[in-house]
C-alpha positions as CSV (number, residue, x, y, z in Angstrom):
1,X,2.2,15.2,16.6
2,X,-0.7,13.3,15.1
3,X,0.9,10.0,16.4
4,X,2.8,10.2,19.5
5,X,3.3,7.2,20.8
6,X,2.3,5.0,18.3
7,X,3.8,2.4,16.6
8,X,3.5,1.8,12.9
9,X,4.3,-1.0,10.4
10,X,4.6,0.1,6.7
11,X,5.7,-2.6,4.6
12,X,7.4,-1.8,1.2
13,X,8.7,0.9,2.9
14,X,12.1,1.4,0.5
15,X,11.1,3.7,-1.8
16,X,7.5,5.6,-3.5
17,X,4.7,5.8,-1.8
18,X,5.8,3.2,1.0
19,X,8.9,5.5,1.7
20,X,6.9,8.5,1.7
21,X,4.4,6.9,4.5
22,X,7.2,5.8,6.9
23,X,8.7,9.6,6.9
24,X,5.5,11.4,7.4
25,X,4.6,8.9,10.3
26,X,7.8,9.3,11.6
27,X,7.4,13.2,11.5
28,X,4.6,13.3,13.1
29,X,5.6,11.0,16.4
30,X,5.1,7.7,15.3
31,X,8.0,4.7,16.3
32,X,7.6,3.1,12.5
33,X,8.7,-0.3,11.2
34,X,10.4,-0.3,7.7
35,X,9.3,-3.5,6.1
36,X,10.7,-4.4,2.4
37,X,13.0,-7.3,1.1
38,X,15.3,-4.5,0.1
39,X,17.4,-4.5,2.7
40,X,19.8,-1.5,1.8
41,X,16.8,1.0,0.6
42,X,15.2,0.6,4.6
43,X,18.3,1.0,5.9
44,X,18.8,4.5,4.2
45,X,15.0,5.2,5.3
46,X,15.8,4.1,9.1
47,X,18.6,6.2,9.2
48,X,16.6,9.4,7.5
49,X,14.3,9.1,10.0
50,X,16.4,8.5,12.7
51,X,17.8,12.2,11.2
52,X,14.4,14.0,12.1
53,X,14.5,12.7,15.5
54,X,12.4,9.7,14.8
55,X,12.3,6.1,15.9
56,X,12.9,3.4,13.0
57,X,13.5,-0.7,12.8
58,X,14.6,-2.2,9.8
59,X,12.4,-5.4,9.2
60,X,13.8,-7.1,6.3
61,X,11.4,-9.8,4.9
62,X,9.3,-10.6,2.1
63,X,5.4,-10.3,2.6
64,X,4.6,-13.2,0.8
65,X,7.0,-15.7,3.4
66,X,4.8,-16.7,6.3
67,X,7.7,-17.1,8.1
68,X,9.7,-13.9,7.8
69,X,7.2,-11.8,8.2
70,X,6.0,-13.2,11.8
71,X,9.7,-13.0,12.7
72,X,9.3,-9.2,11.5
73,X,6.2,-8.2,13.1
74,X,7.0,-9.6,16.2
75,X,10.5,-8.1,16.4
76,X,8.6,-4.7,15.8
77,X,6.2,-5.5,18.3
78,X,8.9,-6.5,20.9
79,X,10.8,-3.4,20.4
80,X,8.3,-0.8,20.6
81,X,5.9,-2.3,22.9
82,X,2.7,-3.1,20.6
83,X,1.7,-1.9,16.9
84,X,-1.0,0.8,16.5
85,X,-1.3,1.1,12.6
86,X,-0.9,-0.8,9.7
87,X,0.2,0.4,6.2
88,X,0.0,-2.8,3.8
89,X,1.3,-0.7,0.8
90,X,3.9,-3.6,-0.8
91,X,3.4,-4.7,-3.9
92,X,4.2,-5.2,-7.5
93,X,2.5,-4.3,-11.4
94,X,3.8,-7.6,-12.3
95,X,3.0,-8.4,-16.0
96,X,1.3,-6.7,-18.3
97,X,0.0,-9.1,-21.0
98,X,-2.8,-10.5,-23.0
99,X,-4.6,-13.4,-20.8
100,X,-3.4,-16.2,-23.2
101,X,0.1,-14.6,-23.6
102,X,0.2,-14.5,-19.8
103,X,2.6,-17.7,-18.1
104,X,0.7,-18.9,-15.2
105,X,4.2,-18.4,-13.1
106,X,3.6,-14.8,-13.9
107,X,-0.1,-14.7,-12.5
108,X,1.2,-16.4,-9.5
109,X,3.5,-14.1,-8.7
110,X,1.4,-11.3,-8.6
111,X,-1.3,-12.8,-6.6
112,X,1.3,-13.8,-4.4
113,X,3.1,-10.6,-3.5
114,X,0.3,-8.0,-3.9
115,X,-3.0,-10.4,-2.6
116,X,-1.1,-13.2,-0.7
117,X,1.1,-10.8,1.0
118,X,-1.7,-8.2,2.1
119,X,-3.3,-11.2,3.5
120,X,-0.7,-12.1,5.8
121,X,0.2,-8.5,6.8
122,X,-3.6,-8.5,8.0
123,X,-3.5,-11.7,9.2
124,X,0.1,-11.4,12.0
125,X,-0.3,-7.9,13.1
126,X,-4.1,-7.9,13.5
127,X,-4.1,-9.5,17.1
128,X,-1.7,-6.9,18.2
129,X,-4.0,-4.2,17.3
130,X,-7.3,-6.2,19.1
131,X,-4.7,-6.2,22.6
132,X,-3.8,-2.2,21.9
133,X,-7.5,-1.9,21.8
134,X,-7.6,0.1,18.9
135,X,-6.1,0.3,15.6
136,X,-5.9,1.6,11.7
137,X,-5.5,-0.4,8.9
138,X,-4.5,1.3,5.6
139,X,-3.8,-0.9,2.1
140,X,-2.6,0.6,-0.7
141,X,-4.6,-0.5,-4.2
142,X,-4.8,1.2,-7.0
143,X,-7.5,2.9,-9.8
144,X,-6.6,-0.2,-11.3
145,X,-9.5,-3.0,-10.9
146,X,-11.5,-0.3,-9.2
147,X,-12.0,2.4,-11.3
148,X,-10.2,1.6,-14.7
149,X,-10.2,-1.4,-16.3
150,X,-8.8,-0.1,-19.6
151,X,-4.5,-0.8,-18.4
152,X,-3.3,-3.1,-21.7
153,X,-3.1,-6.8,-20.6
154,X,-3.3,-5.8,-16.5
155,X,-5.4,-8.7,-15.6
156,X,-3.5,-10.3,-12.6
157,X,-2.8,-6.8,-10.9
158,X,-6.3,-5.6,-11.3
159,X,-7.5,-8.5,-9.6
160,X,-5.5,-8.4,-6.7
161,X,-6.4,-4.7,-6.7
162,X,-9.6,-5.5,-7.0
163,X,-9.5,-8.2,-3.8
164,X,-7.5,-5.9,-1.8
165,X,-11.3,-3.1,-1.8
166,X,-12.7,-6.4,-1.0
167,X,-11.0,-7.6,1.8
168,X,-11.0,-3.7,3.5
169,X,-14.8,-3.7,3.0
170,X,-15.2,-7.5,4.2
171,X,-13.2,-6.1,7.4
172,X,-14.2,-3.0,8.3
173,X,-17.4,-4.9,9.6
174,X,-15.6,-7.9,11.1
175,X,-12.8,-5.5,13.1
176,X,-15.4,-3.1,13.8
177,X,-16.4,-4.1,17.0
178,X,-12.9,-4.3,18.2
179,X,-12.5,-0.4,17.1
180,X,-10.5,-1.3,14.3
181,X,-10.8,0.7,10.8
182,X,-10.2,-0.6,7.9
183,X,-9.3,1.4,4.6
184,X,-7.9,1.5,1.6
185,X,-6.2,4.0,-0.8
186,X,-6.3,4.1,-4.4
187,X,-3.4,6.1,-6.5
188,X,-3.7,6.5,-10.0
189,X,-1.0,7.5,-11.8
190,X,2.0,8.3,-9.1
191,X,5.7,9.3,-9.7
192,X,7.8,6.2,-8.7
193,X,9.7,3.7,-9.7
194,X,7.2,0.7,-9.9
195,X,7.1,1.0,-13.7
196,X,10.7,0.4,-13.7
197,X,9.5,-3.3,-12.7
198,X,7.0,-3.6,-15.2
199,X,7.3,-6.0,-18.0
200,X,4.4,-5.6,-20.6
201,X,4.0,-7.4,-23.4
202,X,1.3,-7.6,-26.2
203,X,-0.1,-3.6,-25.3
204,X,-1.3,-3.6,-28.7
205,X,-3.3,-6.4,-28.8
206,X,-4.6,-5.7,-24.9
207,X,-5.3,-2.3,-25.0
208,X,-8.0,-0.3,-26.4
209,X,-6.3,3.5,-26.7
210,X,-8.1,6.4,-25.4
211,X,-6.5,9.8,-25.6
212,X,-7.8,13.0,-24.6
213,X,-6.9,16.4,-25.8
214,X,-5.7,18.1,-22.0
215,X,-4.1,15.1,-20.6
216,X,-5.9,12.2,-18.7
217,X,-5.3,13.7,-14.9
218,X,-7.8,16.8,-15.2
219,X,-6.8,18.3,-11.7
220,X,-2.9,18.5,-12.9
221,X,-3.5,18.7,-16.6
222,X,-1.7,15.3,-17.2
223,X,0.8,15.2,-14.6
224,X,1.0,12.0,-12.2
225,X,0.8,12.8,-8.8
226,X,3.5,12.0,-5.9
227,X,4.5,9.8,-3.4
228,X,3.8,12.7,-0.5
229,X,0.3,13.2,-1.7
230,X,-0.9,9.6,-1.3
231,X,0.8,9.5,2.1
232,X,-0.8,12.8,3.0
233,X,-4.3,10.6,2.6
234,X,-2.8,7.5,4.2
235,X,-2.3,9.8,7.6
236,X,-5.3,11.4,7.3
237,X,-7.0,7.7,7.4
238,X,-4.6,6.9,10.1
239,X,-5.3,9.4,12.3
240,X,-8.2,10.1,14.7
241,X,-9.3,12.7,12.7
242,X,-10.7,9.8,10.6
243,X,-11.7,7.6,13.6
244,X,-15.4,7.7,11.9
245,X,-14.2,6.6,8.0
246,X,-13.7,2.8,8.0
247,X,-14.6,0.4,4.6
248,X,-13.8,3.0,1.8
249,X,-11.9,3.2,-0.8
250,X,-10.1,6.8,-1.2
251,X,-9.2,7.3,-4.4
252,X,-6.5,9.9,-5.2
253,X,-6.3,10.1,-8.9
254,X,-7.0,13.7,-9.6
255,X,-10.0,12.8,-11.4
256,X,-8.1,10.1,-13.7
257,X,-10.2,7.0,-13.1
258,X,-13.2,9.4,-14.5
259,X,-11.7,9.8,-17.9
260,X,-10.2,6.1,-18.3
């Protein structure tokens, strides 16, 4: 039990790799706080981990409302008695289009769920991990804007991507000293449903194609990886076993940000 007696926030907890986190914290002891303005999906997640014997509080809220997600961070602290570890994993690809195609709306939107809303994840839970005198800090950004820069018309999410590495490294030094650490993970291609959101337009004109004979994941010839896999990494860099790993970026790609 890795995390007995810990208390743990993941936000876009509904589904992928957000869902996958919450249940493997969960399993191994942690009280975990669903976050996601899907209300219904964190429900079913509570109540799956209220199955394994685990302790679960729906927090419905959007991470980009100041607002909400005080209320939600403080009713999670209330309830459990403090907050221990952070997973800032929500977020969205946004749209996908040439940079004079894409609407300024569209760019805002991005920057406001995925850099906006890591920002004030950080920003509300981050005193109660200086009073627990301790904590773990994990956001989830991507091969994209770190390693590849070759996703047709992916501007906007790149650079929040991008920002997020940034904003680990900038704070792994600055929450240092009050025995915070500070990293981030970095899928590549993972099997959920986030594409279902996409809209891309103009992939033509964007993108320069590169295709390679065995597939562009060497380690799985091709085949994305999963939602358990990434949250296998995010508890390893939750948990003390990592309590000497702060400021990196961990990417888990199977090699795929080599090739691209």
């Amino acid at each position: 039990m890795l995390f007995a007696g810990k208390v743990a926030l993941v936000t876009g907890a509904g589904s992928g790799i957000g869902k996958a986190t919450a249940l493997a914290l969960a399993r191994h002891g942690a009280s975990v706080g669903v976050l996601s303005r899907t209300g219904n999906e964190i429900e079913a997640v509570a109540t799956e981990i209220r199955s394994l014997g685990g302790e679960a509080r729906v927090l419905e809220a959007d991470v980009a409302d100041e607002a909400s997600m005080r209320a939600a961070v403080k009713e999670l602290a209330d309830t459990f008695g403090g907050l221990d570890i952070v997973v800032a994993n929500a977020g969205i690809n946004g749209v996908w289009a040439p940079i004079d195609d894409l609407k300024p709306d569209e760019w805002d939107e991005t920057i406001a769920i995925n850099l906006r809303g890591t920002y004030l994840t950080l920003h509300l839970t981050v005193p109660y991990l200086r009073k627990a005198g301790e904590g773990a800090i994990i956001v989830v950004s991507s091969i994209n804007g770190t390693r590849t820069f070759s996703t047709p018309g992916a501007t906007a999410y790149s650079a929040t991507k991008a920002a997020q590495v940034a904003m680990v490294q900038q704070l792994a030094l600055e929450l240092g000293k009050a025995r915070i650490r500070v990293n981030a993970v970095c899928p590549g291609a993972i099997e959920t449903n986030i594409d279902e959101n996409t809209e891309q337009r103009g992939a033509g004109e964007a993108g320069i194609p590169v295709v390679w004979p065995e597939g562009d994941i060497p380690v799985s010839h091709g085949k994305p990886g999963t939602a358990d896999e990434v949250a296998d990494a995010i508890l390893f860099l939750a948990s003390s076993k990592a309590r000497h790993i702060t400021g990196i970026p961990l990417w888990i790609d199977g090699g795929q940000g080599l090739l691209r």
